[in-house]
C-alpha positions in Angstrom: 0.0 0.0 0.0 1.5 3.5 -0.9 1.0 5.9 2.2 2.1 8.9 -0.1 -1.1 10.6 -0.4 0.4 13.2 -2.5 0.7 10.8 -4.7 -2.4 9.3 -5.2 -5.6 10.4 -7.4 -7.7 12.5 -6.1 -10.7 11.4 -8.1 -12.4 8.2 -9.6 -10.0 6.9 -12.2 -12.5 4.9 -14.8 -15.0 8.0 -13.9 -12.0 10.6 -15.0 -11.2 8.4 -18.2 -13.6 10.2 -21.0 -11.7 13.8 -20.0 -8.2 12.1 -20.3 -9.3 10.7 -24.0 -10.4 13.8 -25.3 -7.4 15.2 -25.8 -5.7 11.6 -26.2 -8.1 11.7 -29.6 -6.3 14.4 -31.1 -2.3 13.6 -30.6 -1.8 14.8 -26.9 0.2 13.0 -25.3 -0.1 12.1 -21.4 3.2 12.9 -18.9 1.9 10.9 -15.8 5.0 11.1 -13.8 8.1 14.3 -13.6 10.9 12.5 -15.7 8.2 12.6 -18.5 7.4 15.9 -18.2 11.4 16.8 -17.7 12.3 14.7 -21.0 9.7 16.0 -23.1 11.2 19.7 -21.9 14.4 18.9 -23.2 13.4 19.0 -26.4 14.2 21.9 -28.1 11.0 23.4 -29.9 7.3 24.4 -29.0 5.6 22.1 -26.3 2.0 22.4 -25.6 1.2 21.5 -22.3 -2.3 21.6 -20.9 -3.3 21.3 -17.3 -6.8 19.2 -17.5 -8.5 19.0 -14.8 -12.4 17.7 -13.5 -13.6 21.4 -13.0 -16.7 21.1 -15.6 -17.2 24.7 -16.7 -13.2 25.9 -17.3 -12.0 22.4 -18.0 -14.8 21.8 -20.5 -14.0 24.8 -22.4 -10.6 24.0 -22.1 -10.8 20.8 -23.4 -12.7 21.7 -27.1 -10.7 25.1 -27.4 -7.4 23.2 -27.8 -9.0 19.8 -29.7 -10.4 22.9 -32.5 -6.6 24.6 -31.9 -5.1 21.5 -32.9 -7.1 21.7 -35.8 -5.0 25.1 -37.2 -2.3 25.4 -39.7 0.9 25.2 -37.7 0.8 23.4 -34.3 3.1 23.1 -31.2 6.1 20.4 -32.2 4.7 18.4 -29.0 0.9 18.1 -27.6 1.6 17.3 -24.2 -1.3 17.1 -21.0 -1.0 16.6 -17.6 -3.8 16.3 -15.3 -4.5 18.1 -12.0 -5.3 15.8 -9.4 -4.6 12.5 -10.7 -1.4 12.6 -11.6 -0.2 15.4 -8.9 3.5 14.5 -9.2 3.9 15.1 -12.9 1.7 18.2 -12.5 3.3 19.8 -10.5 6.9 19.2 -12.1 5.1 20.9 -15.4 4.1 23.8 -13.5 7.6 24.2 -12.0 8.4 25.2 -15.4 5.3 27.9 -15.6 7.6 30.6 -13.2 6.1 33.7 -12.2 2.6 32.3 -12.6 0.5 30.9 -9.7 -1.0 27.3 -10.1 -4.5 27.4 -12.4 -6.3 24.5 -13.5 -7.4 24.0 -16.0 -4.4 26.1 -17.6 -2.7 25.7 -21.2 0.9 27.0 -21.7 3.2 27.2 -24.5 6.5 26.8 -24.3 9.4 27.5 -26.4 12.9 25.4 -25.5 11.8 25.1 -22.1 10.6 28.7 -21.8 7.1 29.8 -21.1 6.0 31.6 -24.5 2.3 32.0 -23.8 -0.5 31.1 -21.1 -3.9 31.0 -20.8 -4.9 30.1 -16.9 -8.7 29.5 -15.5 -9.4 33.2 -15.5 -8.6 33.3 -19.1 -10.9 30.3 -20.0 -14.1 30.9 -17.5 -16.7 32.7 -19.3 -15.7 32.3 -22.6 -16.6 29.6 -25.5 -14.5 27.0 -26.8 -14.4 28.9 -30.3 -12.7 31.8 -28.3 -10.1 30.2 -26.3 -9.2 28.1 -29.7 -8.7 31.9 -31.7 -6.4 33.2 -28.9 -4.1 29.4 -28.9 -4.0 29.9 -32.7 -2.8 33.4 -32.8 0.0 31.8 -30.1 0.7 29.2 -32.9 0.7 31.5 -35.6 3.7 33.5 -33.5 5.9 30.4 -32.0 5.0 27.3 -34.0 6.0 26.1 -37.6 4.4 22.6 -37.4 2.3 22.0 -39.8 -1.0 21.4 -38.2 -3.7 19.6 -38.1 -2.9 17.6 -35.1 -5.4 14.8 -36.6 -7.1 14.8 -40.0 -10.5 17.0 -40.4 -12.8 13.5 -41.3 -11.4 12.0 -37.4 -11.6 15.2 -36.1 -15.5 15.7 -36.8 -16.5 12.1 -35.4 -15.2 13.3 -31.7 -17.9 14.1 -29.5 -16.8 16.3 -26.1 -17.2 15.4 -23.1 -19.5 16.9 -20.9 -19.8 16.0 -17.6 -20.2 18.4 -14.4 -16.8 18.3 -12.0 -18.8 18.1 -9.0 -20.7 14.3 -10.3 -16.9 12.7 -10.2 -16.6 11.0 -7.0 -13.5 11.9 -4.9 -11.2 9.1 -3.2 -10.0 8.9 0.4 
């Protein structure tokens, strides 16, 4: 048995699942511990990282804005997610790399060799539509990225179907 609650989940794996594959869908990868999260850092280029989390208003904005960024012209050179609450460890390695900005989930950063280029935290995500966080993530990629994008091709892209489920319905552990 593992008595490190700080590093245990938070929440329900299987009932946390559908907001992990969303983003799985469209070429995000998953960084579930720190050495992932260093390694993929080291690379020089544009890394996406986005902070999911269960919060069902910001975090299902989130979510859409960057599965329709992903869908632009030029993308990051790596999609990368960790999630807040689950996998606390590699979360909060990613935000050790975020300096001079407090902790936000959900939160989406773009980083250049390492380097915060652009964020967008909770307060930049609440009250605003999916569409609208997605225009202000492509105008980052349209600055720092020479990927060509899409992440995924248009015909898969069309055939996801967001999540929507309410933060507060996921049951917490311990």
């Amino acid at each position: 048995m593992n008595l490190n609650v700080h590093s245990q989940p938070m929440y329900d794996p299987p009932a946390v699942q559908p907001m992990r594959d969303e983003l799985k869908r469209v070429g995000v990868r998953e960084l579930l511990t720190p050495a992932d999260v260093d390694a993929v850092l080291k690379e020089k280029g544009t890394t996406l990282i986005v902070v999911n989390s269960v919060c069902g208003c910001a975090a299902g904005g989130a979510r859409p804005a960057v599965m329709l960024a992903l869908q632009h012209k030029v993308i990051p050179d790596q999609m990368t997610t960790v999630f807040a609450g689950m996998d606390r460890e590699a979360t909060e390695k990613a935000r050790s790399y975020f300096k001079g900005y407090p902790p936000s989930s959900p939160c989406i950063a773009l980083l250049k060799d390492g380097e915060v280029a652009a964020i967008v935290q909770r307060q930049d995500i609440e009250g605003r539509t999916p569409q609208q966080i997605a225009t202000a993530l492509t105008a980052v990629f349209d600055k720092h990225c020479t990927r060509p994008g899409p992440s995924i091709p248009r015909e898969e892209f069309e055939k996801i179907a967001p999540v929507h489920v309410c933060g507060s319905s996921i049951p917490r552990l311990g």
